[in-house]
C-alpha positions in Angstrom: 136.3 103.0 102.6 136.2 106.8 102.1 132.2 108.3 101.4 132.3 110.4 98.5 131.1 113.5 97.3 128.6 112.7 94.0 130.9 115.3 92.5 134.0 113.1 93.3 133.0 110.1 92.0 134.3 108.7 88.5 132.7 105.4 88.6 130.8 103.4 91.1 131.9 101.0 93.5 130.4 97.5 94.2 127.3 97.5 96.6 127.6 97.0 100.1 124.9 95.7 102.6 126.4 97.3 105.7 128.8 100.1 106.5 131.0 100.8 109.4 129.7 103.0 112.4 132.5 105.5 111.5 131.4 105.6 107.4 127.6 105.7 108.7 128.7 108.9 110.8 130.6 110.3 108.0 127.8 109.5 105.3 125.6 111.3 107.0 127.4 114.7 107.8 127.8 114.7 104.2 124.6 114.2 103.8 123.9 117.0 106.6 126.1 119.5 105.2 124.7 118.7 101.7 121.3 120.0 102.6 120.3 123.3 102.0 117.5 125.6 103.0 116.0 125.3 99.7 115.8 121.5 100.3 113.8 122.1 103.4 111.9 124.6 101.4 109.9 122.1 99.3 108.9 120.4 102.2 107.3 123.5 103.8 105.2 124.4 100.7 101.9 123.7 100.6 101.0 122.1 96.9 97.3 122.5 95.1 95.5 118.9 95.4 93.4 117.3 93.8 89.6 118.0 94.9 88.5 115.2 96.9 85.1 114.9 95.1 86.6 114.3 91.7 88.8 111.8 93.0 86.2 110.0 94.7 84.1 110.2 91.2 86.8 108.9 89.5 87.3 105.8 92.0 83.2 105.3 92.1 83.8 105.1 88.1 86.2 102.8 88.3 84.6 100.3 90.9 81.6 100.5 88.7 83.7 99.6 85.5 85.1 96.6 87.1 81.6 95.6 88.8 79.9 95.7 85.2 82.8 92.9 83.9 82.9 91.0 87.2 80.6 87.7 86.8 
C-alpha cells in the first residue's frame, strides 16, 4: 500500500488497524516533511486565558445550582 499525499487522494480507502513497519516509516516522513515552521509556530504562542477567578466563580455557581436541586 502506497501513503498518500491528502492532495493525491480521489477517494478513501477502507480503514486499517495496522500498517507495515515500512508504510509507518513512510507515513511519518510525510508527515515530517509536511510540517512547517508555521505549524510549530502555534505551538510556541502564548494565548490570553481565561482569568482564574472568573472561572472558579463560574464553577462555585454551578456547584451551587446543582446543590439547590439536589435532595
Amino acid at each position: 500500500m502506497k501513503i498518500l499525499r491528502l492532495e493525491e487522494v480521489t477517494t478513501f480507502p477502507e480503514p486499517r488497524e495496522e500498517l507495515s513497519p515500512e508504510e509507518l516509516k513512510q507515513a511519518y516522513a510525510l508527515a515530517r516533511a509536511a510540517f512547517t515552521a508555521d505549524d510549530l509556530q502555534k505551538y510556541t504562542e502564548t494565548e490570553e486565558g481565561v482569568p482564574l477567578e472568573e472561572v472558579l466563580a463560574e464553577m462555585e455557581e454551578y456547584q451551587r445550582q446543582v446543590d439547590e436541586k439536589a435532595p
